[in-house]
C-alpha positions, 0 to 999 in steps of 0.5 A: 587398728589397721595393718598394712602389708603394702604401700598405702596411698592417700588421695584425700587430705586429712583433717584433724580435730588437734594436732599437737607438734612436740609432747609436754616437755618443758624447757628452763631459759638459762636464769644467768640471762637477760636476753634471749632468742629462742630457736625454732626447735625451742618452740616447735619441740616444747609445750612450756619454757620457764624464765626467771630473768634477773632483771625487769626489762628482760629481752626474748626474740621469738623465732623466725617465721621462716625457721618455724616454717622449716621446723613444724609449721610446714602447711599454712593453717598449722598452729602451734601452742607454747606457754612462757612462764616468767618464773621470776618475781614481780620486778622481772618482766619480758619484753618479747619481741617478734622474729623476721616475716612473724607478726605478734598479736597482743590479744584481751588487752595483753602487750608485748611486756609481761610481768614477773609471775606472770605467763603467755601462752602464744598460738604460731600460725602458719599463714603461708609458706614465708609468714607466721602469726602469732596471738598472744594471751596474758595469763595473770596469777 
């Protein structure tokens, strides 16, 4: 614990183990939808965003790298992690789709549809000042 009574200037970077942006809300996707574009708030202020799509096939845009960049990923080597659970049943997948300068990355045989019931959770990277990667993990139950 330290106190400071005046200005404290730093003159070194800070290098942290884990930096986490937003705590562990969740979020509830509007169920009534069959598309939809989350904002660079939904990822960067949540950990977890539930979806029970009514219908297979079901759409969601991630955000922008340059509205990601404006929220929350503000230093390239900035990471956020965010976990989409498809909520619906095993009729009603999500199909996601990357925003503009994002790049997704489908890792361990994962790919851009995922099955009702099932949950992605995704890693945003801040690659530099105008583009974000994106690896994203299927978690099957």
């Amino acid at each position: 614990t330290a106190t400071i009574a005046s200005t404290l200037t730093a003159q070194a970077r800070a290098v942290f183990d884990r930096v986490s942006y937003g705590d562990t809300s969740f979020f509830t996707v509007n169920a009534a939808s069959t598309t939809v574009t989350l904002a660079a708030a939904d990822v960067c202020d949540n950990s977890v965003a539930t979806w029970a799509p009514n219908k297979g096939g079901a759409s969601s845009t991630l955000p922008t790298a340059a509205q990601l960049i404006g929220d929350c990923l503000v230093s390239p080597g900035e990471t956020k992690n965010f976990l989409w659970r498809n909520t619906g049943s095993h009729s009603s997948s999500t199909i996601f789709a990357a925003g503009a300068s994002t790049t997704v990355m489908f890792a361990g045989g994962a790919s851009s549809t995922l099955a009702g019931a099932d949950s992605m959770l995704f890693t945003f990277y801040a690659i530099n000042s105008a583009d974000v990667e994106v690896i994203a993990q299927s978690i099957t139950q």
